[in-house]
N, CA, C and O of each residue as an XYZ file, in Angstrom:
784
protein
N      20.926    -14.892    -44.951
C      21.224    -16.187    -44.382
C      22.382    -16.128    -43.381
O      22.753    -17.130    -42.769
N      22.876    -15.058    -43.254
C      24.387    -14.929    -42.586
C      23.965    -14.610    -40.952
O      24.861    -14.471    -40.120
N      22.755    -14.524    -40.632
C      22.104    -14.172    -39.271
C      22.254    -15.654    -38.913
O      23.112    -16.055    -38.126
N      21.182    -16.611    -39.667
C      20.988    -17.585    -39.443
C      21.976    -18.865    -39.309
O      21.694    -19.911    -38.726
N      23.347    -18.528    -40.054
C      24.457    -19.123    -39.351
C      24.934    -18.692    -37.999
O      25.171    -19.380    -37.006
N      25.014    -17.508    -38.169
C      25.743    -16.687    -36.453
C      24.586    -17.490    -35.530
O      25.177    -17.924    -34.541
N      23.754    -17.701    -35.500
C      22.175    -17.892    -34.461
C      22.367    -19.248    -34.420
O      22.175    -19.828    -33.351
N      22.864    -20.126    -35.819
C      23.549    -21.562    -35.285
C      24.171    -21.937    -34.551
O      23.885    -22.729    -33.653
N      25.574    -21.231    -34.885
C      26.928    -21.212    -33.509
C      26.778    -20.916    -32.466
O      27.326    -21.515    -31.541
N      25.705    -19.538    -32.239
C      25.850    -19.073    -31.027
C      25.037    -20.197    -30.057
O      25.305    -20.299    -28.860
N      24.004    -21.034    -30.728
C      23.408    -22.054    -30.154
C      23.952    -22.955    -30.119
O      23.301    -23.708    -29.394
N      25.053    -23.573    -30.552
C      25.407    -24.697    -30.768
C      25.196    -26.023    -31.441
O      25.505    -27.204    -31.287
N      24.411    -25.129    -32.396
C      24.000    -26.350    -33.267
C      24.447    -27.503    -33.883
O      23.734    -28.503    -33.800
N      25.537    -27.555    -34.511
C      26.242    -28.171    -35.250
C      26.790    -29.609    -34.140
O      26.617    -30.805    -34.375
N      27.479    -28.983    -32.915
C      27.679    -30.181    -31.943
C      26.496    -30.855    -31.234
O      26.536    -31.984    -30.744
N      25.496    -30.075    -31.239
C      24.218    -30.695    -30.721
C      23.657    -31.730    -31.739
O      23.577    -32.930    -31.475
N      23.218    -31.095    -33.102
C      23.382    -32.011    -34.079
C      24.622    -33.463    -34.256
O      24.255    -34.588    -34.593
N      25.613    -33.212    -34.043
C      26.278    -34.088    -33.715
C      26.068    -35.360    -32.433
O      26.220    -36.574    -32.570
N      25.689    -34.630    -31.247
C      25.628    -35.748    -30.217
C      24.139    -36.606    -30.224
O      23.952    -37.640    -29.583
N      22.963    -35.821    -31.241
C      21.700    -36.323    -31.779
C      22.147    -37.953    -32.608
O      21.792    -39.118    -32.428
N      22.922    -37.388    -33.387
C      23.436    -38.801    -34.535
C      23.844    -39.993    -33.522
O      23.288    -41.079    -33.357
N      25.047    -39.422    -32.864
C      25.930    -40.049    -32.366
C      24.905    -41.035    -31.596
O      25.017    -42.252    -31.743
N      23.897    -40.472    -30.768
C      23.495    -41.520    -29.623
C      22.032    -41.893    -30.640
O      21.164    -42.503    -30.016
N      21.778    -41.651    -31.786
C      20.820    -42.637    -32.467
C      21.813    -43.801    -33.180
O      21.451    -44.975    -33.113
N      23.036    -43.464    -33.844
C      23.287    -44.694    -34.504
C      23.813    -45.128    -32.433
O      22.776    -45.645    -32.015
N      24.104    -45.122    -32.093
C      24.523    -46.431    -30.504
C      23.037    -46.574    -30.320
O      22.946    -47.648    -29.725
N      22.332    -46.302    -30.419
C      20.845    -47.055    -30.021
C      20.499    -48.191    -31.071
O      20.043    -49.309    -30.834
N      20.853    -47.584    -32.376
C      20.548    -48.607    -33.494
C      21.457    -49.693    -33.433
O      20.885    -50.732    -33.763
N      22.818    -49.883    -33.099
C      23.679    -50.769    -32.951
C      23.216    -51.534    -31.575
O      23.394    -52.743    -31.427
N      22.588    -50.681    -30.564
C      22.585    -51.620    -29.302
C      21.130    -52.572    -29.531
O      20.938    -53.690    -29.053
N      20.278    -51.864    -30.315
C      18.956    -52.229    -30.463
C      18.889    -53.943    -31.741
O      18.155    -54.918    -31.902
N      20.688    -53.136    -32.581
C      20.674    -54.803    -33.309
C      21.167    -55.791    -32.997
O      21.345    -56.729    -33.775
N      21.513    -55.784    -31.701
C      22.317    -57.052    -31.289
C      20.802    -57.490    -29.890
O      20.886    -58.109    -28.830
N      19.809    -56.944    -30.443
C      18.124    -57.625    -29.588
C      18.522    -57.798    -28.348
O      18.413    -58.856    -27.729
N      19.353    -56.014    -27.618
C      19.156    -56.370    -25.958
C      18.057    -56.030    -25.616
O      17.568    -56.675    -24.688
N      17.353    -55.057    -26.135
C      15.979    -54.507    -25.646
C      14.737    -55.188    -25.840
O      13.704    -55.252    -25.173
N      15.198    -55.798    -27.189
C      13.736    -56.766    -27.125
C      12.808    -55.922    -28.010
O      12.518    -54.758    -27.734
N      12.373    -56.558    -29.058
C      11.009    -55.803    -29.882
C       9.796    -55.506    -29.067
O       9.169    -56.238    -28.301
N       9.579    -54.052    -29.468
C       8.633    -53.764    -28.857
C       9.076    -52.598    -27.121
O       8.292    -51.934    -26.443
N      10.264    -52.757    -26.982
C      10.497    -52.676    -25.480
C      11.018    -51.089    -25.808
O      11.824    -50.718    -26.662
N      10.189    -50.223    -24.723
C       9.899    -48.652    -25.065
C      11.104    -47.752    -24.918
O      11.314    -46.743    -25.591
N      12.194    -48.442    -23.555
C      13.286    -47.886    -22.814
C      14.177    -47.466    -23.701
O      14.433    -46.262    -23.681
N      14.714    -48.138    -24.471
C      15.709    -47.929    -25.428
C      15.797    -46.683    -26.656
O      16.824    -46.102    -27.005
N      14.042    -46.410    -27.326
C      13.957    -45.198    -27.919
C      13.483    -44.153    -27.459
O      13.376    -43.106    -28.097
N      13.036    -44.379    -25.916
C      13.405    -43.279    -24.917
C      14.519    -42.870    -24.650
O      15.035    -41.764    -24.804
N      14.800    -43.589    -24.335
C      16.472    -42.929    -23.924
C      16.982    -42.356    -24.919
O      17.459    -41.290    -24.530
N      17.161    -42.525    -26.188
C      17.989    -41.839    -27.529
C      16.878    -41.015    -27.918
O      17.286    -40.111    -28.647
N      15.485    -40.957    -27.702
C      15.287    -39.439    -27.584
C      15.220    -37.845    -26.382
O      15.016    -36.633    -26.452
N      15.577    -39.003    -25.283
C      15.862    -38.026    -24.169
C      17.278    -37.605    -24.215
O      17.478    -36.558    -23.600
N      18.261    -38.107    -24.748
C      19.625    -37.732    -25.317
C      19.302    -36.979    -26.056
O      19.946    -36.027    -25.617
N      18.669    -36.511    -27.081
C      18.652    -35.972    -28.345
C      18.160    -34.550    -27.434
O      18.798    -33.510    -27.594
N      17.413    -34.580    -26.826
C      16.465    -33.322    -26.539
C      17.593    -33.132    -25.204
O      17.934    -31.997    -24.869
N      18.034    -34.151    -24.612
C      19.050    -33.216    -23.601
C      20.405    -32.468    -24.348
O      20.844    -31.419    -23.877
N      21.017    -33.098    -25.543
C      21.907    -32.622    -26.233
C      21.338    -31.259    -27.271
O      22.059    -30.301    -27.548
N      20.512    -31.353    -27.549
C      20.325    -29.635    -28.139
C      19.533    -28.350    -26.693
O      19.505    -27.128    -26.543
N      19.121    -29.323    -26.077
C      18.775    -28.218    -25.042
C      19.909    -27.052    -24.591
O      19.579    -25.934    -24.195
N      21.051    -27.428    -24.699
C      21.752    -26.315    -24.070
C      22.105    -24.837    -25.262
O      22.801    -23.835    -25.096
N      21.318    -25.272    -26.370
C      21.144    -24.511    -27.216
C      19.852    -23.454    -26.970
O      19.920    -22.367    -27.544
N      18.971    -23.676    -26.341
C      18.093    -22.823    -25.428
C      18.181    -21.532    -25.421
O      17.418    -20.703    -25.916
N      19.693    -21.314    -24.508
C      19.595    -20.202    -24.025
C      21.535    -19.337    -25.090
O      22.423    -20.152    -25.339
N      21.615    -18.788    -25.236
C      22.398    -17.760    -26.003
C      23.326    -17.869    -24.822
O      23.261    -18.554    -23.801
N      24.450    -16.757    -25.374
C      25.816    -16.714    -24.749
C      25.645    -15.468    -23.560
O      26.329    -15.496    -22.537
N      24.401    -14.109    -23.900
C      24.761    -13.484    -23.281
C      22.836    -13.086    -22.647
O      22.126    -12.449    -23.424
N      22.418    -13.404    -21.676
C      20.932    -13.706    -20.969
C      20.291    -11.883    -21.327
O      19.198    -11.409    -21.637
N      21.676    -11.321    -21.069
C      20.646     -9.690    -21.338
C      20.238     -9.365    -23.184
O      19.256     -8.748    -23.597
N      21.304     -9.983    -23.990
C      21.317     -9.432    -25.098
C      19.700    -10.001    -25.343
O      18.740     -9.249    -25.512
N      19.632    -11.512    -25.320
C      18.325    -12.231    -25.239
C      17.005    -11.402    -24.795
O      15.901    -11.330    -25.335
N      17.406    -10.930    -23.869
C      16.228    -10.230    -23.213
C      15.977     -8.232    -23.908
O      15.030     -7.512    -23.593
N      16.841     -7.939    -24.605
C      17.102     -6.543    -25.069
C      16.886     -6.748    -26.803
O      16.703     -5.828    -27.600
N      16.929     -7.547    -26.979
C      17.766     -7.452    -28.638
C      16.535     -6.743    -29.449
O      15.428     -7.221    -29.200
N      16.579     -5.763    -30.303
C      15.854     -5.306    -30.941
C      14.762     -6.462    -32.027
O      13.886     -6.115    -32.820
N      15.007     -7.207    -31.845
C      14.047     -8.198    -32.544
C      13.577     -9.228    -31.573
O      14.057     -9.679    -30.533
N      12.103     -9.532    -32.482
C      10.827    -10.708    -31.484
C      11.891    -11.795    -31.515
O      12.544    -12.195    -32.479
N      11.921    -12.227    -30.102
C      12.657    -13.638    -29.804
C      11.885    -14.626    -29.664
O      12.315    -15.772    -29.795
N      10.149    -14.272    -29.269
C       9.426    -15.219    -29.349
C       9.154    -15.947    -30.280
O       9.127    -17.102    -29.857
N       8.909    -15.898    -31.460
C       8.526    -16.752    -32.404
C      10.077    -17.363    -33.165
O      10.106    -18.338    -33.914
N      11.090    -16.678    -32.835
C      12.746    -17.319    -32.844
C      12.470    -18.662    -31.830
O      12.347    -19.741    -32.410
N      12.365    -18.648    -30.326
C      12.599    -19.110    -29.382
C      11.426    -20.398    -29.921
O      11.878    -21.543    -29.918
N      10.321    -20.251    -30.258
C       9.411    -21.231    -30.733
C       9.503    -22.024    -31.813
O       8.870    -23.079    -31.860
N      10.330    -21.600    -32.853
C      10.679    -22.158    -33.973
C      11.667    -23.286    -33.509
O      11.741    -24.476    -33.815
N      12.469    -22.422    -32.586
C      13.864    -23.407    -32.144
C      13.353    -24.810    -31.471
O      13.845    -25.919    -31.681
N      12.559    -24.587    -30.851
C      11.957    -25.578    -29.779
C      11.528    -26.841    -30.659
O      11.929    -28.005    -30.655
N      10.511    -26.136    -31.456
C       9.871    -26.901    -32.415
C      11.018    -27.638    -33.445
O      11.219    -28.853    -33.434
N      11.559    -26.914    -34.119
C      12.530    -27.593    -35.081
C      13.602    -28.409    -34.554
O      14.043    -29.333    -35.238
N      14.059    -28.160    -33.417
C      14.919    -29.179    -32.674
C      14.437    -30.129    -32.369
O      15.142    -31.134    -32.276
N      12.776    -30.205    -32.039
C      11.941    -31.737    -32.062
C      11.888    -32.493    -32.897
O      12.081    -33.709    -32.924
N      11.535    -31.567    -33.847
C      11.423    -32.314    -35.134
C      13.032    -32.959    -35.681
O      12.945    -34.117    -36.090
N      14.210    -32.455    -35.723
C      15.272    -33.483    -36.050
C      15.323    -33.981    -34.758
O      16.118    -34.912    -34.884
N      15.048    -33.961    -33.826
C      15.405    -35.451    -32.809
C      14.158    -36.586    -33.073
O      14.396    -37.701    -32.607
N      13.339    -36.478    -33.512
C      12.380    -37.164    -33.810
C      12.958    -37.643    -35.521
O      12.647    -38.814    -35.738
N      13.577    -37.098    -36.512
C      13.882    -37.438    -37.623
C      14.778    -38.635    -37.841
O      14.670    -39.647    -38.532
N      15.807    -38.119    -36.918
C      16.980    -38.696    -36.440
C      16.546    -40.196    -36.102
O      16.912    -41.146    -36.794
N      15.942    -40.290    -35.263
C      15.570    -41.353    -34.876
C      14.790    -42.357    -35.914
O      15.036    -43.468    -36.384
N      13.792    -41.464    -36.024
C      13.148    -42.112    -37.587
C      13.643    -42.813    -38.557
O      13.369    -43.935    -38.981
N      14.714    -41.707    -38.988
C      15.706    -42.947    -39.863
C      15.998    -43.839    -39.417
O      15.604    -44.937    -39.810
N      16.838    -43.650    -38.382
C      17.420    -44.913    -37.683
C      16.264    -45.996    -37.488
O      16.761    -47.116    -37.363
N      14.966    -46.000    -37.428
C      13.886    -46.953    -37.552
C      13.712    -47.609    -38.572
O      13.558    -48.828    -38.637
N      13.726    -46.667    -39.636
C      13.573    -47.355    -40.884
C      14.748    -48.431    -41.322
O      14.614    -49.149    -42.313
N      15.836    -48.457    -40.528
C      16.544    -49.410    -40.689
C      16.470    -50.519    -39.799
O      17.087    -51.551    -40.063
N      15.528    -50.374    -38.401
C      15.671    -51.531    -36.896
C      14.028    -51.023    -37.250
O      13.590    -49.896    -37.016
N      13.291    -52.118    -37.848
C      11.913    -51.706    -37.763
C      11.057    -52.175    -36.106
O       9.882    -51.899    -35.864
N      11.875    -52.820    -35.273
C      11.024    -52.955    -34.277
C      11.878    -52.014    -33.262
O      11.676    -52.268    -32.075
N      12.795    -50.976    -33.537
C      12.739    -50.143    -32.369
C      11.812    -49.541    -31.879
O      11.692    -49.568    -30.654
N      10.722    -48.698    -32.816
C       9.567    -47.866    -31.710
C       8.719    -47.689    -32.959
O       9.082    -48.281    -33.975
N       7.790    -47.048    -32.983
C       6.613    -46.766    -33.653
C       6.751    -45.230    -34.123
O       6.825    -44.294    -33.327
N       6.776    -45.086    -35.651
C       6.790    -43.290    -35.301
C       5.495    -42.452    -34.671
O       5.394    -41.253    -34.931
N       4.568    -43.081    -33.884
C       3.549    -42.227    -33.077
C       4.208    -42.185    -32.138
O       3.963    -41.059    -31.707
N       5.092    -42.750    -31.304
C       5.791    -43.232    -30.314
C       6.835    -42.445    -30.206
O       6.999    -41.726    -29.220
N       7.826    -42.502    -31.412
C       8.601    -40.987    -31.430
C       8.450    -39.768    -31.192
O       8.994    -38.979    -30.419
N       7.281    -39.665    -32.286
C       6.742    -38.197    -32.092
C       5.875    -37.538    -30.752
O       5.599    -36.361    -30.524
N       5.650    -38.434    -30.183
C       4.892    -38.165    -29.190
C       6.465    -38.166    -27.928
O       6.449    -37.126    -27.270
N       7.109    -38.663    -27.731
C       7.758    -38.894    -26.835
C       9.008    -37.236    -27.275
O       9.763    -36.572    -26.565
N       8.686    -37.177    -28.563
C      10.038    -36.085    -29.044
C       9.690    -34.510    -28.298
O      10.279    -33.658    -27.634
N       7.988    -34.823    -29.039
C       7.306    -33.476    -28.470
C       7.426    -33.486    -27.001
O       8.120    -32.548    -26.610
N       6.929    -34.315    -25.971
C       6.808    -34.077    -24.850
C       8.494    -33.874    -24.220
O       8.628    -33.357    -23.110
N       9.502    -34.237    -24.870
C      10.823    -34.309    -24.187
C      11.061    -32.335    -24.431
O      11.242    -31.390    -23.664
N      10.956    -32.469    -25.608
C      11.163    -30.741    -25.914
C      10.382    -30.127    -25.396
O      10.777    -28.962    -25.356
N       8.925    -30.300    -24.698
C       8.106    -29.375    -23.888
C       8.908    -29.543    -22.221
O       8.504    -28.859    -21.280
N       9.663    -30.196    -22.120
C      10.771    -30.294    -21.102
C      11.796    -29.465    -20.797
O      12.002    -28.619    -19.927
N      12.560    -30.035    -21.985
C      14.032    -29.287    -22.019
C      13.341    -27.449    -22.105
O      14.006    -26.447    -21.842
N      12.253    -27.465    -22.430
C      11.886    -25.879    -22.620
C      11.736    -25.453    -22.003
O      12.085    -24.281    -21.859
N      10.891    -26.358    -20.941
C      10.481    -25.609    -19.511
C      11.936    -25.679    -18.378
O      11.971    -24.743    -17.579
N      12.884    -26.523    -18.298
C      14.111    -26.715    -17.915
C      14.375    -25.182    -18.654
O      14.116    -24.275    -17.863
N      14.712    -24.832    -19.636
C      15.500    -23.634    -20.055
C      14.987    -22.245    -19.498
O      15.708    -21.267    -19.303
N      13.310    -22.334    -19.221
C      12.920    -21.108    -18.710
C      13.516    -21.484    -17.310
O      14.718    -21.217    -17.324
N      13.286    -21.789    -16.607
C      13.883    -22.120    -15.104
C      15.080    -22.298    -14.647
O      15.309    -22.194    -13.442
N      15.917    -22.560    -15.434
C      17.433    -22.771    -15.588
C      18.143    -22.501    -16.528
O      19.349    -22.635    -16.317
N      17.766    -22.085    -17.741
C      18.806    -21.693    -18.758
C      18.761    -22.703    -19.766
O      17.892    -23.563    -19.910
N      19.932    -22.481    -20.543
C      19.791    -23.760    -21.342
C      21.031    -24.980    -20.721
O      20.976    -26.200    -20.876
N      21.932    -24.312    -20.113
C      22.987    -25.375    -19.338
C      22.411    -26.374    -18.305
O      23.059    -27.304    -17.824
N      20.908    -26.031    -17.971
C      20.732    -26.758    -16.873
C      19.165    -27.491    -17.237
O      18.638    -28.349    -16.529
N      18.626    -26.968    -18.417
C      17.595    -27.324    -19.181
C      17.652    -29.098    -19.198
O      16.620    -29.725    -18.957
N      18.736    -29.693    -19.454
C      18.343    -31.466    -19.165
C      17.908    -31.543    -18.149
O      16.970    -32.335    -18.248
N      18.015    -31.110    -16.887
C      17.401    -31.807    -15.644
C      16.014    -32.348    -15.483
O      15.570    -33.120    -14.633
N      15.459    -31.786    -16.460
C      14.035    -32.177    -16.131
C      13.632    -33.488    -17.129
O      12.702    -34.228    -16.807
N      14.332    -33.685    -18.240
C      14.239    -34.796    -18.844
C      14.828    -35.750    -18.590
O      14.490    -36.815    -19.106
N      16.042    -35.667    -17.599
C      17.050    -36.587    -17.318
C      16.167    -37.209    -15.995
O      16.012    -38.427    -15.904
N      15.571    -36.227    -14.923
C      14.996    -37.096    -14.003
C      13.974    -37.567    -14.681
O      14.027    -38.795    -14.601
N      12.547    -37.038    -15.671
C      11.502    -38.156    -15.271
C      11.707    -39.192    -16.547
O      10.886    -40.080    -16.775
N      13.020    -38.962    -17.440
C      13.345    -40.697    -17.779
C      13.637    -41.604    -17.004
O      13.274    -42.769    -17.165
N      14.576    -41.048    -15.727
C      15.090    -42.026    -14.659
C      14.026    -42.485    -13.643
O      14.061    -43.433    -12.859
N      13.095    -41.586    -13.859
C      11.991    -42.317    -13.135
C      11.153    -43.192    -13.723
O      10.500    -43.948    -13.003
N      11.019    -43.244    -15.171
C      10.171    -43.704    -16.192
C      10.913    -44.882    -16.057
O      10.209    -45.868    -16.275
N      12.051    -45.139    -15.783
C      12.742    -46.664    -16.280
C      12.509    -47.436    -14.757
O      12.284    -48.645    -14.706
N      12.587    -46.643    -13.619
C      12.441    -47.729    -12.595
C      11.344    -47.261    -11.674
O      11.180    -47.179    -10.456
N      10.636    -46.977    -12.812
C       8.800    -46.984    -11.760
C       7.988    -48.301    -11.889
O       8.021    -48.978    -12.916
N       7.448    -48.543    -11.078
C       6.439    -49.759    -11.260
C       5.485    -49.577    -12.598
O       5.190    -48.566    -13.236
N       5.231    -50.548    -12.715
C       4.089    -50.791    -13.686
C       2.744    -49.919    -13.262
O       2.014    -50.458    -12.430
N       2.434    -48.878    -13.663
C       1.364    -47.886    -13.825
C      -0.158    -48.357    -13.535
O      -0.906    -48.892    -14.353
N      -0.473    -48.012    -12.077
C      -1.878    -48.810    -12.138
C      -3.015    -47.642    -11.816
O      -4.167    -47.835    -11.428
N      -2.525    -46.694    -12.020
C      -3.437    -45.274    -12.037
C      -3.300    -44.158    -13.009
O      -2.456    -44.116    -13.904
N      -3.997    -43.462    -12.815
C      -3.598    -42.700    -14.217
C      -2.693    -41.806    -13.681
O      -1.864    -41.406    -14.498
N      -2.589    -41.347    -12.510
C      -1.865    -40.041    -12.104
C      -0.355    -41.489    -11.984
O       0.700    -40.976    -11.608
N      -0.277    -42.635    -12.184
C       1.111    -42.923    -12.612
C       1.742    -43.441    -13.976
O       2.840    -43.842    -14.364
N       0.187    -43.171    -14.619
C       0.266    -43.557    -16.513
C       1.107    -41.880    -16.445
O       2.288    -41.835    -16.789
N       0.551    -40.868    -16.086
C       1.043    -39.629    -16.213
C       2.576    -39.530    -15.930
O       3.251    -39.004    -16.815
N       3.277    -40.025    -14.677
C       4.066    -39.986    -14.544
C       5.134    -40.915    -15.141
O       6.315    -40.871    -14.796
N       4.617    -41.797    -16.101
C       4.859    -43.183    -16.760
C       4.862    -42.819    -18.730
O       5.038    -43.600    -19.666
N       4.589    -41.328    -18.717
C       4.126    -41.481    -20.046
C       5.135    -41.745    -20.889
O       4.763    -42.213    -21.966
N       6.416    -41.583    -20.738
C       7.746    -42.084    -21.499
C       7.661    -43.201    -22.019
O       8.002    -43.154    -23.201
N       7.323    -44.318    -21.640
C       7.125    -45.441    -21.769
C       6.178    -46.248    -21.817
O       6.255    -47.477    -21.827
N       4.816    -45.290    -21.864
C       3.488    -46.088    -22.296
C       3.541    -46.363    -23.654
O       4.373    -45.658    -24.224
N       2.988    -47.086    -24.330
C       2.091    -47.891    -25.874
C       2.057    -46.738    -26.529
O       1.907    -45.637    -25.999
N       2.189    -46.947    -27.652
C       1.924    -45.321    -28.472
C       0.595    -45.151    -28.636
O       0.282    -44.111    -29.216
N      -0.580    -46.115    -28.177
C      -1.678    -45.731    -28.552
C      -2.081    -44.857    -27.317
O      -2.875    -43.924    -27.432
N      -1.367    -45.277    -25.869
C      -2.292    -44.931    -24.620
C      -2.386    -43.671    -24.232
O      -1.526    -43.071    -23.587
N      -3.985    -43.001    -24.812
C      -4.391    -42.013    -24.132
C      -3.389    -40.738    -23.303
O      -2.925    -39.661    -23.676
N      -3.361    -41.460    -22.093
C      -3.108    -40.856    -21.116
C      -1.480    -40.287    -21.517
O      -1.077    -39.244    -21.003
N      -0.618    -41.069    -22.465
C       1.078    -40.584    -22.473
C       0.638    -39.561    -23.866
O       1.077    -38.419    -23.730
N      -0.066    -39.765    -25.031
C      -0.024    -38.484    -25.764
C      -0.950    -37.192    -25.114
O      -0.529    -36.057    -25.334
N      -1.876    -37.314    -24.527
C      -2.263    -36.034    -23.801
C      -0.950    -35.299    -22.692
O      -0.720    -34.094    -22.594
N      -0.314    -36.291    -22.034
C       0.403    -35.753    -21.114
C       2.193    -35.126    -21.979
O       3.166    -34.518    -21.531
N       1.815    -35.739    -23.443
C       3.399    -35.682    -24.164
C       2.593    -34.197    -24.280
O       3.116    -33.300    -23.619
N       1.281    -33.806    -25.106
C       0.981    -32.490    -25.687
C       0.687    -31.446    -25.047
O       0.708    -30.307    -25.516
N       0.250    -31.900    -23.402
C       0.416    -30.852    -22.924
C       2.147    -29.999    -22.614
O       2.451    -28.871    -23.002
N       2.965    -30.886    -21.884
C       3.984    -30.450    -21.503
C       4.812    -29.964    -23.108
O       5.715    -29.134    -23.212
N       4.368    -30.524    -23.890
C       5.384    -29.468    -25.741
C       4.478    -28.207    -25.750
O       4.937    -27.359    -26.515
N       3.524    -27.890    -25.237
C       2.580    -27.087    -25.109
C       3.134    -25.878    -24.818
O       3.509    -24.851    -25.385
N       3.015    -26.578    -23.246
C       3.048    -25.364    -21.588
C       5.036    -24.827    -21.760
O       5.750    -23.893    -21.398
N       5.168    -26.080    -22.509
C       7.186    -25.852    -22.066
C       7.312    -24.861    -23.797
O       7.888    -23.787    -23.972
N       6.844    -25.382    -24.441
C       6.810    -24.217    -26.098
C       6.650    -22.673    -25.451
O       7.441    -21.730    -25.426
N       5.288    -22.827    -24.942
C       4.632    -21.104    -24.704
C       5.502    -20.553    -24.170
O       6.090    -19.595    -24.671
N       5.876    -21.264    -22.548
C       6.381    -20.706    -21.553
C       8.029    -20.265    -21.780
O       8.569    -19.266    -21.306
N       8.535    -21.105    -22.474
C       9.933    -20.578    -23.290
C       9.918    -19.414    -24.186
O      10.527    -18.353    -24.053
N       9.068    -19.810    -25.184
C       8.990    -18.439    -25.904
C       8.708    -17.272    -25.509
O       9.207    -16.358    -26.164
N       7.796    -16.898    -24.281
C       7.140    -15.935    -23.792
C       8.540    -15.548    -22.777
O       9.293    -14.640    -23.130
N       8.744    -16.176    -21.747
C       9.798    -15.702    -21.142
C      11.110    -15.713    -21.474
O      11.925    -14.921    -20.999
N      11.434    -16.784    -22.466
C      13.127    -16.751    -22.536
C      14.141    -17.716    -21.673
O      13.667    -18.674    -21.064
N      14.923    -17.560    -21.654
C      15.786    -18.600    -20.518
C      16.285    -17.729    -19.820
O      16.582    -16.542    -19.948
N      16.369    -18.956    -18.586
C      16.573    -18.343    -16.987
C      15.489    -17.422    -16.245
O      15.587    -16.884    -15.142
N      14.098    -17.383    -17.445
C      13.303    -15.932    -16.946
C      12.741    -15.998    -15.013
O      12.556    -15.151    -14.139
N      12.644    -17.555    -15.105
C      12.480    -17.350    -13.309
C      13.432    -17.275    -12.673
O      13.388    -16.591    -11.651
N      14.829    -18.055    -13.101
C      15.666    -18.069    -12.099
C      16.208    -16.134    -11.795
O      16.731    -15.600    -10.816
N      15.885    -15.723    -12.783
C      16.458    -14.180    -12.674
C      15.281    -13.609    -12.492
O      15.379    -12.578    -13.157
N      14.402    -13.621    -12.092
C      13.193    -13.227    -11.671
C      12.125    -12.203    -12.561
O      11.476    -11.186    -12.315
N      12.316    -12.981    -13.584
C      11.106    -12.099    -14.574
C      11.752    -11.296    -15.515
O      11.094    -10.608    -16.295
């Protein structure tokens, strides 16, 4: 078990875990004083695009060669991480539902948790893990001030904030936890920016 602490720290777990809590209970406090409105998607977007931008920088390790050398499979390490960091930003939140029952839907979570972490993953292969939010930070900011979706190629670009039932945002949440899972695990972080 003494690996699996060192592999905590060196990721940063513990403060990532920390800034997960932190911005679910301020969602649950902002969500009980009914600024968002029941039903209204923005608000448990955002505290799960916090959640997945705050462990993302856990991605990538302290040192990019050891990552890429280390005598042990990093892939199914690197996939576990991805995955299990979804799953407590999606938990996290959960609770916090079970106490504000009209913040979001847990299909709605889970779907929005997975697709944020098929993000921050693909952000980490392309940038590391320091630079891994960018890609969740823009298409929330686009998700909050895009028009109302009257095509599918802008339900796609809209899926943050579609209905938890609609089609088009859980295909587009499962592909990108998919393509951003594989493509992390297989390459690692930074694998394009350092060229393979």
């Amino acid at each position: 078990m003494r690996w699996l602490t060192l592999y905590a720290r060196s990721r940063q777990v513990p403060a990532s875990l920390a800034a997960v809590v932190i911005s679910a209970v301020a969602v649950w406090a902002l969500a009980g004083d009914g600024s968002g409105g029941p039903g209204d998607p923005r608000l448990p977007a955002l505290v799960l695009a916090a959640g997945a931008m705050a462990v993302s920088i856990g991605l990538s390790g302290q040192d990019l060669a050891l990552d890429r050398t280390a005598a042990i499979r990093w892939a199914p390490r690197r996939a576990a991480h991805v995955l299990l960091a979804g799953a407590v930003v999606a938990a996290v939140l959960l609770a916090v539902r079970a106490m504000e029952k009209d913040l979001a839907t847990a299909a709605f979570i889970v779907r929005d948790s997975a697709g944020l972490m098929g993000l921050v993953a693909l952000g980490a292969a392309f940038s590391g893990g320091q630079y891994a939010w960018v890609l969740p930070f823009a298409w929330l900011s686009y998700s909050f001030f895009a028009p109302a979706p009257t095509s599918t190629a802008m339900e796609v670009a809209s899926w943050m904030v579609l209905p938890p039932d609609a089609a088009t945002g859980a295909w587009t949440a499962v592909v990108l936890a998919v393509v951003g899972t594989t493509v992390y695990a297989v390459a690692g972080p930074r694998w394009f920016a350092s060229g393979g």
